[in-house]
C-alpha positions in Angstrom: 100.8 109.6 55.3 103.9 108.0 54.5 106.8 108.2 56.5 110.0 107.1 55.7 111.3 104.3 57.9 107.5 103.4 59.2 105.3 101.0 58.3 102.4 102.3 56.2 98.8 100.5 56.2 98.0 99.8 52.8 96.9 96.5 52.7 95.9 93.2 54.3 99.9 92.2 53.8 101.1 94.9 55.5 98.5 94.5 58.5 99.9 91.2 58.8 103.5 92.1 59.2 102.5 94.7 61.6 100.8 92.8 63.9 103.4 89.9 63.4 106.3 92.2 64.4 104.0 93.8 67.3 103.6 91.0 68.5 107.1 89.7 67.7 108.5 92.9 69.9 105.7 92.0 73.0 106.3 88.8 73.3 110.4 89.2 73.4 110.2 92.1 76.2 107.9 89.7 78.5 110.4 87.1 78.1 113.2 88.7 78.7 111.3 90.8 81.4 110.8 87.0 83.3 113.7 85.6 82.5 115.6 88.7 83.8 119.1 88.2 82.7 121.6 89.0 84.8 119.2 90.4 87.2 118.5 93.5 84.9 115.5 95.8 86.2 112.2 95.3 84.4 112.4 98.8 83.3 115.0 98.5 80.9 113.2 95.6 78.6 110.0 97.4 78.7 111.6 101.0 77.5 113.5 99.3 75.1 110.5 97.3 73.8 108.4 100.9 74.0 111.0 102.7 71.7 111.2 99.4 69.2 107.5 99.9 68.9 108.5 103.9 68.1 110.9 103.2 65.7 108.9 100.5 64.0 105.8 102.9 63.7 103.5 100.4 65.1 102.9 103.1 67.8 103.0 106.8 66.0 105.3 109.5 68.2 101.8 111.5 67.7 100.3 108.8 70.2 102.6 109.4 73.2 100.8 112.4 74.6 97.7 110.5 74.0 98.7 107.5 76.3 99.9 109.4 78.8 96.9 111.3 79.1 95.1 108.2 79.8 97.5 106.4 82.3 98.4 109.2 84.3 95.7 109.5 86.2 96.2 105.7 87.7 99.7 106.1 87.3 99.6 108.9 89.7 97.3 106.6 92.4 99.4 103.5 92.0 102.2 105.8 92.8 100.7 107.5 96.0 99.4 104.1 97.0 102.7 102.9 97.7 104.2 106.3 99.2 101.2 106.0 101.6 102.5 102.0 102.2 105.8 103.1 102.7 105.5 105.9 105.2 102.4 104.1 107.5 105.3 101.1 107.7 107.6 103.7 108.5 106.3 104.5 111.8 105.0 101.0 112.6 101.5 101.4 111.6 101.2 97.7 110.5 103.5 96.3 113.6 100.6 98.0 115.5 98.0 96.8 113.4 99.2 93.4 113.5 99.8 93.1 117.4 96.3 95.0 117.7 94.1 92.1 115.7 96.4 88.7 117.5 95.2 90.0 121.0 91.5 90.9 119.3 91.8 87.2 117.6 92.0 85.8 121.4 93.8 82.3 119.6 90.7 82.0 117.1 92.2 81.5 113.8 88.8 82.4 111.9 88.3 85.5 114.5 91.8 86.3 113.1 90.8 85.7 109.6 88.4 88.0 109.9 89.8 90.6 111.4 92.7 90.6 108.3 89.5 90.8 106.1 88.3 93.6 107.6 91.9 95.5 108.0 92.4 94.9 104.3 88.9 95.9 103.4 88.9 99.4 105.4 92.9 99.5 104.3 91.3 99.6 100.5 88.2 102.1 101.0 90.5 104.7 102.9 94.0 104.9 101.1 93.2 103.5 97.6 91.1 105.3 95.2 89.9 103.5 92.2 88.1 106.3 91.0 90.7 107.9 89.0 91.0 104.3 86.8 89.7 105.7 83.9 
């Protein structure tokens, strides 16, 4: 179906262009997503990269609802990961934590390196669920 002002597939040529500008458009947002001019937030190269790749019709508007099908499900635990992060350090949890494993340690530094393995291992199976990474 031809669109006007999209790229149409209609040969090896035009393959070519697409994936040159694709990646043409990728490559520019990372950069300027490191390089960070002027301190700007990593958001706004991205969504401006994402609506290039709109415009451009490497990634048809029909495709949105498609991706954020898919995401949203780790989206959503990635999210609640760090709302749980944020309100355990709200009322000290990790202070406690911390002060908890030095006296457990008893000066051992590989006693305390195991006891940070074993925080950040039960840490992982209780408050982050892999599972919905689909």
């Amino acid at each position: 179906m031809d669109v006007p002002g999209y790229f149409t597939w209609k040969g090896p040529l035009d393959m070519t262009i697409t994936i040159v500008v694709s990646m043409l458009i990728f490559v520019s947002t990372m950069f300027v997503i490191f390089i960070r001019p002027k301190g700007i937030n990593e958001a706004w190269p991205a969504s401006i990269g994402a609506i290039l790749m709109l415009l451009t019709g490497i990634v048809p508007l029909s495709d949105i609802w498609s991706i954020i099908y898919k995401v949203s499900g780790s989206s959503m635990t990635t999210i609640s990961t760090i709302v749980m992060a944020v309100i355990l350090e709200s009322f000290g949890f990790f202070h406690w934590a911390a002060a908890k494993i030095e006296r457990l340690a008893r000066g051992s530094g590989v006693r305390l390196y195991w006891l940070i393995q074993l925080l950040c291992f039960l840490m992982t199976l209780l408050f982050n669920n892999d599972g919905s990474i689909f």
